[in-house]
C-alpha positions as CSV (number, residue, x, y, z in Angstrom):
1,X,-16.8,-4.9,-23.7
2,X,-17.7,-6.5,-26.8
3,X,-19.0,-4.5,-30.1
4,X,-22.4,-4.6,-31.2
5,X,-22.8,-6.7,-33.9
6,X,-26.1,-5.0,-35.0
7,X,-27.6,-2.4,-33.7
8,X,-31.2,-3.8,-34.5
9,X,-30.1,-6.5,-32.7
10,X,-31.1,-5.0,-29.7
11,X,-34.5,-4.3,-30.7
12,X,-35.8,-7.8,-31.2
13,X,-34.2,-9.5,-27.3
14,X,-34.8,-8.7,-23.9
15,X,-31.2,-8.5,-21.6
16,X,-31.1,-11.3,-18.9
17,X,-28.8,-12.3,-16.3
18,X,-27.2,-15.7,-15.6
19,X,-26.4,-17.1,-12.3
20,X,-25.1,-20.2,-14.3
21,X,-24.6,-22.5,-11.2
22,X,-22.9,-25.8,-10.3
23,X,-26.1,-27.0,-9.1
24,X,-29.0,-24.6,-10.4
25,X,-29.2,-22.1,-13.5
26,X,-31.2,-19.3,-12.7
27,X,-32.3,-16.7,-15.7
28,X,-33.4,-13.3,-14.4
29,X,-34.7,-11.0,-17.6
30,X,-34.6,-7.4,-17.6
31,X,-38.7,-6.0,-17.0
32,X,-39.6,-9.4,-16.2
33,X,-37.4,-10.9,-12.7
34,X,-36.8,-14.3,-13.0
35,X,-38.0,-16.7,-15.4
36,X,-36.2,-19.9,-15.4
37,X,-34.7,-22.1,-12.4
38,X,-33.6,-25.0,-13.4
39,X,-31.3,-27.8,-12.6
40,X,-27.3,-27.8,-14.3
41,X,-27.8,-31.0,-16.2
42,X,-28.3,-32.2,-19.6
43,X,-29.4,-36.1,-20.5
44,X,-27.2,-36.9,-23.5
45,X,-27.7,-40.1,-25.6
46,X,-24.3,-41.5,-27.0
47,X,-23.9,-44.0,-29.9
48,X,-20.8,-44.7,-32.1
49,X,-21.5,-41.7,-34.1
50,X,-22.9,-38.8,-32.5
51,X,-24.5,-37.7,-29.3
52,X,-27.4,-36.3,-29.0
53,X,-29.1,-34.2,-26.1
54,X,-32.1,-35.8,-24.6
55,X,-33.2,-33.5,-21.5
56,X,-31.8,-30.3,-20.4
57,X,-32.7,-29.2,-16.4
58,X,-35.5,-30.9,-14.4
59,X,-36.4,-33.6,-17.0
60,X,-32.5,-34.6,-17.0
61,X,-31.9,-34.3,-13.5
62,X,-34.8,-37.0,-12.8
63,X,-32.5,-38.9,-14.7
64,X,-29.4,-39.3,-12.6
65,X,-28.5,-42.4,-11.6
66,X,-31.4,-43.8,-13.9
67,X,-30.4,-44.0,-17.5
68,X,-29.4,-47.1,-19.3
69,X,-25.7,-47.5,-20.3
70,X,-26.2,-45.3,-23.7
71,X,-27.7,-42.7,-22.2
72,X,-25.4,-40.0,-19.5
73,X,-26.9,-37.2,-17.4
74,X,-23.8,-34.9,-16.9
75,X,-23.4,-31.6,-14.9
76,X,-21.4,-29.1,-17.2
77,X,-20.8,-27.3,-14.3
78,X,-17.6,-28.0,-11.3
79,X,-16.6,-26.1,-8.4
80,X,-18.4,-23.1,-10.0
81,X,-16.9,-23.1,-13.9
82,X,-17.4,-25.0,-17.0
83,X,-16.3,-28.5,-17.5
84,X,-17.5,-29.2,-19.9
85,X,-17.8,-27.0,-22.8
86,X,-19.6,-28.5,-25.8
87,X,-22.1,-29.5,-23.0
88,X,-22.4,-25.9,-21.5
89,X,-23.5,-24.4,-24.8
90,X,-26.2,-27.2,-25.2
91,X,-27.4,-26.3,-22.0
92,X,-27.4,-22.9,-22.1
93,X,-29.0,-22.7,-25.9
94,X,-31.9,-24.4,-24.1
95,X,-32.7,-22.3,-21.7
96,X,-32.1,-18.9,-23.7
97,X,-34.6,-20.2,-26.2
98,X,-36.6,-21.4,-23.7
99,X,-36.9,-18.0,-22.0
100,X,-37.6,-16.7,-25.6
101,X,-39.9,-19.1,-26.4
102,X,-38.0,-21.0,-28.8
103,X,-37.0,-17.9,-31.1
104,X,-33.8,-18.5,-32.6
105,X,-32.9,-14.8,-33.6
106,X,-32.5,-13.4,-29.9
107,X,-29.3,-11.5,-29.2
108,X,-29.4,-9.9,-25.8
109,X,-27.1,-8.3,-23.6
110,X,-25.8,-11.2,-20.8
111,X,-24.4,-10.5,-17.4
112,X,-23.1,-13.8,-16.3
113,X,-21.6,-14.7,-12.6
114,X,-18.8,-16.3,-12.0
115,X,-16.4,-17.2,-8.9
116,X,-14.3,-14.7,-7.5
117,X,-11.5,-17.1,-8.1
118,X,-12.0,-17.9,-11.8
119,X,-8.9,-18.1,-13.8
120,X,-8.4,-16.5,-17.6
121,X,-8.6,-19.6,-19.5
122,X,-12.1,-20.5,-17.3
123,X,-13.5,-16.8,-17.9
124,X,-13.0,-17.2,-21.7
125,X,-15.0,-20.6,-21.7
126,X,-18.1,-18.7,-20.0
127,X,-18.0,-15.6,-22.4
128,X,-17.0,-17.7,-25.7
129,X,-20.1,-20.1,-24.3
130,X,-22.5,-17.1,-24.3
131,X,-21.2,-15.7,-27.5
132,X,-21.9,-19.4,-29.5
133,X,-25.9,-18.9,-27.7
134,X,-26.0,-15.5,-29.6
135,X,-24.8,-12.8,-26.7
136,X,-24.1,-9.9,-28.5
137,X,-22.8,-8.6,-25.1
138,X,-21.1,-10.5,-22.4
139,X,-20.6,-9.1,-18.5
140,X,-18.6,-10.9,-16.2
141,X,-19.6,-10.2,-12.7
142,X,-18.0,-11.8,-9.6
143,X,-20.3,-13.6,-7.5
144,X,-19.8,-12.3,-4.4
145,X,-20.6,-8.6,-5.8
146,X,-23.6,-9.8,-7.6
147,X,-25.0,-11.4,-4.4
148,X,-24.3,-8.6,-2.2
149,X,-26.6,-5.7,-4.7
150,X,-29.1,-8.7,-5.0
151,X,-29.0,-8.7,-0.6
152,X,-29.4,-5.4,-0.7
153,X,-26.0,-4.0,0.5
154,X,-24.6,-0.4,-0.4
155,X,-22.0,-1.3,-2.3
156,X,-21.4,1.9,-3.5
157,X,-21.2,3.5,0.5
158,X,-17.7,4.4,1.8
159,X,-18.5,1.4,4.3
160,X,-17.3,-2.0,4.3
161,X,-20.1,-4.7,3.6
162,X,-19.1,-8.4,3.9
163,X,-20.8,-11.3,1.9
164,X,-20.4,-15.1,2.2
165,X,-22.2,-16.6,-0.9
166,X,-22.4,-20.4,-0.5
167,X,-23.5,-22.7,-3.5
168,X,-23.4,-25.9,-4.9
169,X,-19.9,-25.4,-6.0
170,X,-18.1,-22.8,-4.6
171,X,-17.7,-20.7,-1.6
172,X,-17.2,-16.7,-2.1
173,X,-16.5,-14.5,0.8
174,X,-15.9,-11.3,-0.2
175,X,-15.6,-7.5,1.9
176,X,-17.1,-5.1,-0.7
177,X,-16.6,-1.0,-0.2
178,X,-17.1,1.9,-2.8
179,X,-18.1,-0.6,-5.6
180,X,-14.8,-2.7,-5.6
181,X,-14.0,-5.8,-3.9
182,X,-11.6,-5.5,-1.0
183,X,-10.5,-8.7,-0.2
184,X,-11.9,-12.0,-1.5
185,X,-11.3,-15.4,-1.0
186,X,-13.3,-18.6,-3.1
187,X,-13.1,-21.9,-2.0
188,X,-14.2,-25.1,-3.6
189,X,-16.2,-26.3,-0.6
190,X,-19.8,-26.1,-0.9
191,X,-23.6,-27.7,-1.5
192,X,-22.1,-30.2,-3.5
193,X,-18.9,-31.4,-1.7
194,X,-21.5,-31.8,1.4
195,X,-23.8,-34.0,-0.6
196,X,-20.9,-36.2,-1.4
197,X,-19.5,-36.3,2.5
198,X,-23.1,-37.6,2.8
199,X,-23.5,-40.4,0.2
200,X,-19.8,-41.7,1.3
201,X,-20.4,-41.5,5.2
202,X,-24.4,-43.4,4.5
203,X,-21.6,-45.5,2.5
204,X,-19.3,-46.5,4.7
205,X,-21.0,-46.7,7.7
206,X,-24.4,-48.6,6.8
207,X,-22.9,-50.3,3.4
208,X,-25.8,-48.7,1.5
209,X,-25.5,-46.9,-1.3
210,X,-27.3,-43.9,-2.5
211,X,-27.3,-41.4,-5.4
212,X,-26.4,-37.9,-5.4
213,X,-30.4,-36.8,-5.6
214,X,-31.2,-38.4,-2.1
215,X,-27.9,-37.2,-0.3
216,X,-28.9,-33.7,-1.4
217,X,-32.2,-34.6,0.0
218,X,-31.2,-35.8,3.1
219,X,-28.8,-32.4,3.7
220,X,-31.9,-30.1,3.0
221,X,-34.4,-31.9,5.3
222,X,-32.2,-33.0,8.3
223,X,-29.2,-31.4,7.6
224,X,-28.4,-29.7,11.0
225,X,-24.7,-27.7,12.0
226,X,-25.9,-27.8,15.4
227,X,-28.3,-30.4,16.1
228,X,-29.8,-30.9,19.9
229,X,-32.2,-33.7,21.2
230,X,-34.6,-34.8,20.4
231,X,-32.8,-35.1,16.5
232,X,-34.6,-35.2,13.6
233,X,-34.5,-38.7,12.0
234,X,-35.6,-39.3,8.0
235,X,-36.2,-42.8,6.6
236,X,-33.8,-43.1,3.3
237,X,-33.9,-46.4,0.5
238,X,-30.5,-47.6,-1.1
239,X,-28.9,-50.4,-2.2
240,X,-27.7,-52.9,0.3
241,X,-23.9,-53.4,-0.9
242,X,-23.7,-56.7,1.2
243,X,-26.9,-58.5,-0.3
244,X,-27.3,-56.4,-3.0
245,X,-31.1,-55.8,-2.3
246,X,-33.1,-52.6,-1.7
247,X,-33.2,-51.8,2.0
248,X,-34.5,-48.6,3.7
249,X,-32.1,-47.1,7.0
250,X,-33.1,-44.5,9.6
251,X,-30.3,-41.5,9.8
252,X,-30.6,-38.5,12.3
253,X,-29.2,-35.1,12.0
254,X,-26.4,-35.6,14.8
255,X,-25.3,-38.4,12.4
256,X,-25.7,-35.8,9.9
257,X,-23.6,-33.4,11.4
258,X,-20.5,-35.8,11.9
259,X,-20.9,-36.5,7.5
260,X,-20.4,-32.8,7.1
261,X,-18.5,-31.0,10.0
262,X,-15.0,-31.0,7.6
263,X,-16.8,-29.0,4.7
264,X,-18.5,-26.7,7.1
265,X,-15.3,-26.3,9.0
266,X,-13.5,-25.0,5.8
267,X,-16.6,-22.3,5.9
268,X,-16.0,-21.3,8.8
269,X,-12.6,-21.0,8.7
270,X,-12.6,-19.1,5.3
271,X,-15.3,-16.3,7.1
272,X,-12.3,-15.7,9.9
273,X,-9.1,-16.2,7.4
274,X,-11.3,-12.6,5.7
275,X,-12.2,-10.8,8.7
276,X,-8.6,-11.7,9.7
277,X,-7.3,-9.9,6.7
278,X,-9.9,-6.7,6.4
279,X,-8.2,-3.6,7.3
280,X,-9.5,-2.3,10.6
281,X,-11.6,0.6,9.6
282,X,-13.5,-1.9,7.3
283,X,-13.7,-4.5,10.3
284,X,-15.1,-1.7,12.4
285,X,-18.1,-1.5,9.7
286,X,-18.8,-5.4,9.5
287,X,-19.0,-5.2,13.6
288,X,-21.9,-2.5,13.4
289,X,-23.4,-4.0,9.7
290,X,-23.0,-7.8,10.0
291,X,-22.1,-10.6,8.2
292,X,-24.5,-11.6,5.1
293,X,-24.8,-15.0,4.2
294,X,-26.6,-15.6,0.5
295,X,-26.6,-18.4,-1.5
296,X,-28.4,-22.4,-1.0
297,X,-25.9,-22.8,1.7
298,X,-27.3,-20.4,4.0
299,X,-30.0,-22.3,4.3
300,X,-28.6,-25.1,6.1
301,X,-30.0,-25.2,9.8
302,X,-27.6,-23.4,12.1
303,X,-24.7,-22.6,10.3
304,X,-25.8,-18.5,10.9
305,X,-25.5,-19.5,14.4
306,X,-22.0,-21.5,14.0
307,X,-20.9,-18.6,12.4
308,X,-22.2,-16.2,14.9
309,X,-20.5,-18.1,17.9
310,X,-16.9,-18.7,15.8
311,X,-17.1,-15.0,15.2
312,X,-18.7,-12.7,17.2
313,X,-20.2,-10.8,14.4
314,X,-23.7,-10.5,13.7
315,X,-25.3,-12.7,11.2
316,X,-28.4,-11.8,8.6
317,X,-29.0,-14.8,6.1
318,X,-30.6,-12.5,2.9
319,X,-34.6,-12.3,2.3
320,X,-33.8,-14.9,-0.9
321,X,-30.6,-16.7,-0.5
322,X,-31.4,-18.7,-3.3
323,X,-31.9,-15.8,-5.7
324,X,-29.4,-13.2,-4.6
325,X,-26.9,-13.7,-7.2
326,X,-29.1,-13.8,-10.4
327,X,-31.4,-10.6,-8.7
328,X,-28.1,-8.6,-7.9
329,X,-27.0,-9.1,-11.7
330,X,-30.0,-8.1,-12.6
331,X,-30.2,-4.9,-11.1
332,X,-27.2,-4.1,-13.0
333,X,-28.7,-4.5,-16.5
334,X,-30.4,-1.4,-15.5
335,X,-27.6,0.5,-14.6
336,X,-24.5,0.2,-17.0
337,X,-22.6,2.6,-15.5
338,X,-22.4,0.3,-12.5
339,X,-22.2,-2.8,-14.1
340,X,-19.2,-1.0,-16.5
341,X,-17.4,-0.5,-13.2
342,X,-17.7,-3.7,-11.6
343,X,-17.4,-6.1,-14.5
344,X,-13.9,-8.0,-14.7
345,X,-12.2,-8.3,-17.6
């Protein structure tokens, strides 16, 4: 990969691993686990001559849909890749020195996950990002494969091991055997595209308008893939766009499920286009090991079971959905002869 700049470098950091997330950026450090989970957003404040960067994480995310016109909370992060580069770095430089207490002469080793589907020009933004923060190494690993080690699957058996990571901006579904991916397929359908069906259909159908923080709410608590009576109802506060007033709505999970059939539909669809296209002496292993669902996504109520009836597979949603990713690239950073053979180039 990339030389080391200093060999004393090494002596003075601790290596971590970066599940650097449309929605969430987890830090995992090597001897430690995890250490920082935080929110993809940074508070900048803009005037005619500079920005500067108010909040990074939680304290910015409290901020969306809050700040006054000279102030922006932005999500560096789309479908999975940077956006936004300058903005990246910022947030990334705070939560390195965050993890190392504010030190500014760290330099560790960085395994960083990315989509499956991440182009060239997108994989050089993420390892030119880590390299500004002070990487002195930089590891690509594909989500899917990082998820999978972090579930627990044998990747490195003669045995086919299928993974479907879901997160806030992407989709991976990936068939893993002998430490290589065999077939993978990312789509930009996730967490995030759900939240939007959400705030559009709340929208549209009761002319209120909400922000991004309460759709994502109302998905977690009574978001339902297949809701039966009597449905869960939440109270939710918006805007009235008619007389412009605050006014608070009830909303039930069937209505929930209508928002966000289409995005769980192109799930469901991209778990069968996969099994569709593994050879069948891999499809024979999935049958007998199952399908393993990892990422926020597989938490959403019933879609295990959705899956389970569209595909007559068995369906195991991992021990720490939320973590999978960051844990599996963390295992890694203690063995490189793994992580040589499945980092991309």
């Amino acid at each position: 990969m990339f030389a080391l700049r200093n060999p004393l470098h090494g002596w003075f950091s601790q290596d971590m691993a970066i599940d650097l997330g449309t929605a969430n950026t987890v830090v995992y450090v090597k001897g430690k686990g995890i250490v920082l989970r935080e929110p993809s957003v940074v508070a900048i404040r803009k005037d005619a001559r500079s920005s500067k960067v108010l909040a990074v994480g939680g304290e910015a995310k409290d901020m969306l849909g809050r700040t006054p016109g000279n102030i922006e909370a932005i999500r560096p992060m789309k479908d999975g890749v940077i956006a936004d580069f300058d903005v990246a770095e910022a947030m990334l430089r705070y939560f390195i020195r965050k993890v190392h207490n504010n030190r500014r002469r760290v330099h560790p080793r960085v395994v960083i996950s990315v989509p499956s589907g991440i182009t060239q020009v997108e994989k050089r933004a993420v390892r030119d990002t880590a390299e500004e923060v002070g990487a002195r190494e930089v590891y690509l690993v594909e989500e899917p494969m990082a998820a999978a080690i972090g579930a627990g699957l044998p990747i490195t058996d003669p045995t086919a091991n299928m993974v479907v990571d879901i997160g806030g901006g992407t989709t991976e579904v990936a068939v893993i055997s002998l430490t290589g991916i065999v077939y993978s397929k990312s789509v930009r359908m996730a967490g995030d595209k759900m939240d939007e069906a959400i705030l559009q259909h709340i929208k549209r159908k009761h002319n209120l308008a909400i922000g991004e923080r309460t759709a994502e709410e109302i998905k977690t608590t009574i978001g339902d893939v297949l809701p039966e009576e009597p449905y869960a109802v939440m109270e939710i506060k918006g805007r009235d766009l008619v007389a412009g007033v605050p006014k608070t709505i009830t909303i039930s999970s069937q209505e929930i499920q209508g928002a966000i059939v289409e995005q769980v539909d192109v799930i469901v669809d991209a778990v069968k286009s996969a099994l569709e296209a593994t050879p069948p002496e891999l499809a024979a292993d999935i049958v007998d090991h199952g399908i393993m669902l990892t990422g926020g996504g597989a938490l959403l109520k019933n879609l295990d079971t959705r899956l389970r009836n569209e595909t007559s597979m068995p369906i195991i949603v991992a021990e720490d959905p939320l973590s999978s990713v960051v844990l599996g690239s963390g295992q890694v950073l203690d063995r490189l002869d793994i992580l040589r053979e499945i980092a991309i180039d």
